[in-house]
KOLFIBA-487126 format. One record per residue (C-alpha): residue number from 0; residue in one letter; x negated, y, z. Coordinates in steps of 0.05 Angstrom, whole numbers, plus 32768, in hexadecimal, padded with zeros to 4 digits. Layout:
N
NODE  num  residu    c1    c2    c3
NODE  NUM       a     X     Y     Z
...
END
This chain:
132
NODE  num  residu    c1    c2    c3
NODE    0       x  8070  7FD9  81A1
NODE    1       x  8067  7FF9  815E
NODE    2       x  8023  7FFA  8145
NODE    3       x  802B  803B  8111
NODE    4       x  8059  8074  80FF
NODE    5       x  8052  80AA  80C9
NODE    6       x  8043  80EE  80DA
NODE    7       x  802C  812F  80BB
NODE    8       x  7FE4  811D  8094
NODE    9       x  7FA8  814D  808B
NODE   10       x  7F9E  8126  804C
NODE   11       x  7FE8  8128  801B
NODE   12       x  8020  8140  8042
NODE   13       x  8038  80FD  805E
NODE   14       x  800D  80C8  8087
NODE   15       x  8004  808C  80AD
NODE   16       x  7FEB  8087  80EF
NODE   17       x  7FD2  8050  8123
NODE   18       x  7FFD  8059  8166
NODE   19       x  7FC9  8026  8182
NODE   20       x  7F90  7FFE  8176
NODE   21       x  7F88  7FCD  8138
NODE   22       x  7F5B  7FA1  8137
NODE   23       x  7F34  7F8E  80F3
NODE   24       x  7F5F  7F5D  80C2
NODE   25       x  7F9C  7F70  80E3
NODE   26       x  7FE3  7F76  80AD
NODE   27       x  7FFC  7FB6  80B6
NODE   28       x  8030  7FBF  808C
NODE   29       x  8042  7FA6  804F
NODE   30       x  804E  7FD9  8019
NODE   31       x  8092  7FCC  7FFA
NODE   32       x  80BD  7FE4  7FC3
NODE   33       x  80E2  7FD3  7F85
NODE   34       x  80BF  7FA0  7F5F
NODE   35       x  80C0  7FB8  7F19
NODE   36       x  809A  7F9C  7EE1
NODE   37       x  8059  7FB7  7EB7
NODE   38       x  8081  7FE3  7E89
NODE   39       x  80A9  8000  7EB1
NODE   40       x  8072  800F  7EEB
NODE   41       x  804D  8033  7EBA
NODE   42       x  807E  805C  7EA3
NODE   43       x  8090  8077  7EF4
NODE   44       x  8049  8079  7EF8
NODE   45       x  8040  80AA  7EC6
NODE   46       x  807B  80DC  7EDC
NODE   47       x  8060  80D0  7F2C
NODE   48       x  801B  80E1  7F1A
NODE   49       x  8037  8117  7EF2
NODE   50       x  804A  813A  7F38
NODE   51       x  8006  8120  7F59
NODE   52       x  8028  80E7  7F78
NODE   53       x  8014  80A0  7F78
NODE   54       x  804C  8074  7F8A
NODE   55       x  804D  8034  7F58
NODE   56       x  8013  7FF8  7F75
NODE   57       x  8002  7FC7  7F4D
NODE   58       x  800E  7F79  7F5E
NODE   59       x  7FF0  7F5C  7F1C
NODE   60       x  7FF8  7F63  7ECF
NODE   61       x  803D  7F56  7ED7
NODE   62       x  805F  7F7E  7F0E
NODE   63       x  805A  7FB7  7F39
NODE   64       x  807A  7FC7  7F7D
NODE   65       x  8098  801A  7F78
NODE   66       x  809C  8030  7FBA
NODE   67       x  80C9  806F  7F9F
NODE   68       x  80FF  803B  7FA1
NODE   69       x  8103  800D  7FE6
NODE   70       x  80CC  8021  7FF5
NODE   71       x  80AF  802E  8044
NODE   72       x  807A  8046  8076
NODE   73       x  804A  8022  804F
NODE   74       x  804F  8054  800C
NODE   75       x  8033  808B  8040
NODE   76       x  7FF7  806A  8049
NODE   77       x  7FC3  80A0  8029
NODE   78       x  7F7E  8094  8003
NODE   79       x  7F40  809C  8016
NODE   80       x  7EFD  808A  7FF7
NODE   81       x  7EE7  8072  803C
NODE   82       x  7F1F  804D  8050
NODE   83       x  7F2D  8023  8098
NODE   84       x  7F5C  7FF4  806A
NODE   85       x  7F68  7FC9  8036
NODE   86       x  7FA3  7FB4  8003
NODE   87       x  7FA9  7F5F  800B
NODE   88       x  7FDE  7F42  7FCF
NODE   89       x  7FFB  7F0E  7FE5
NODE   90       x  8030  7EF0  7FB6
NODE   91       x  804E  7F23  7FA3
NODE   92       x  804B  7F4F  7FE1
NODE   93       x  8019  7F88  7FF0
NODE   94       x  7FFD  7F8C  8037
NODE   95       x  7FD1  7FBE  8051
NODE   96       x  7F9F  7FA7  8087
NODE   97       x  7F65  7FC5  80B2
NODE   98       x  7F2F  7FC1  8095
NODE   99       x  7F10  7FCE  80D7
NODE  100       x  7F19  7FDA  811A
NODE  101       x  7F4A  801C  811D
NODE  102       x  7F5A  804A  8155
NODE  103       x  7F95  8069  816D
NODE  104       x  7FA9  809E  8150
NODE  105       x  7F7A  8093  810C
NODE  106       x  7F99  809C  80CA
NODE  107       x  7FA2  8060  80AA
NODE  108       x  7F81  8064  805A
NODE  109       x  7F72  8033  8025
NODE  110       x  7F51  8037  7FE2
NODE  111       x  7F89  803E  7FAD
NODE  112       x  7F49  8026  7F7B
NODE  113       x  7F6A  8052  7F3F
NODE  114       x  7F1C  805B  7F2F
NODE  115       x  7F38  80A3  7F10
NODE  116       x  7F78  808D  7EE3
NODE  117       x  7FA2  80B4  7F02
NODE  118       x  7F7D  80F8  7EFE
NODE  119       x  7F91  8116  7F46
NODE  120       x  7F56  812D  7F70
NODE  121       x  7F4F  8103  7FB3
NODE  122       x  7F5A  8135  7FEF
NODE  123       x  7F3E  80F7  8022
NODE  124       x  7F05  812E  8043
NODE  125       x  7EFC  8176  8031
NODE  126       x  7EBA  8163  8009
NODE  127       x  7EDA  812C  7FE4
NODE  128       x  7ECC  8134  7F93
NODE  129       x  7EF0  80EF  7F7A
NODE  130       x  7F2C  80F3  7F4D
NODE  131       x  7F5E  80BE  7F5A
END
């Protein structure tokens, strides 16, 4: 029984949803893509942000993962400044997890901690100020 499935988002276009209860802690789905190194990430960075995307996440100072390129559900996976999960690095994978108890039917969001760099206002609740 699948436990998500992307639909149309009230957020960015494209979202993730719970089809049924998740409890706290729980992987999700792990957010893949190429894995591309520091250089290159920022350069993709740059033209996705360009176009108010954010596609390129981070593993360490090395590498990135671009979910533009083999990339899945996961890269759907909006922001929000008060999430219900979290982004756990493992290795170098990226899984997203509840960070709480979620409901069917909830969006799924996580914190994509830019802390501004990338300039493009959140859209997470209609009174939302942050810039992403």
């Amino acid at each position: 029984m699948k436990l998500i499935e992307k639909r149309t988002s009230p957020i960015s276009g494209a979202g993730v949803f719970a089809v049924r209860a998740i409890p706290k802690d729980t992987f999700i789905v792990e957010y893949k893509g190429e894995k591309i190194g520091a250089r290159e990430a920022a350069r993709r960075d740059a033209r996705y942000i360009a176009r108010g995307r954010i596609w390129v996440f981070t593993i360490n100072a090395r590498y990135a993962r671009d979910a533009a390129f083999g990339g899945n559900t996961g890269r759907y996976v909006n922001h929000s400044c008060r999430p219900n999960c979290y982004s756990d690095i493992v290795g170098d994978r990226i899984w997203i997890r509840a960070l709480r108890d979620i409901r069917p039917g909830e969006e799924l969001t996580y914190d994509y901690c830019t802390d501004g760099a990338a300039g493009i206002r959140c859209r997470c609740r209609r009174i939302c100020r942050a810039i992403l």
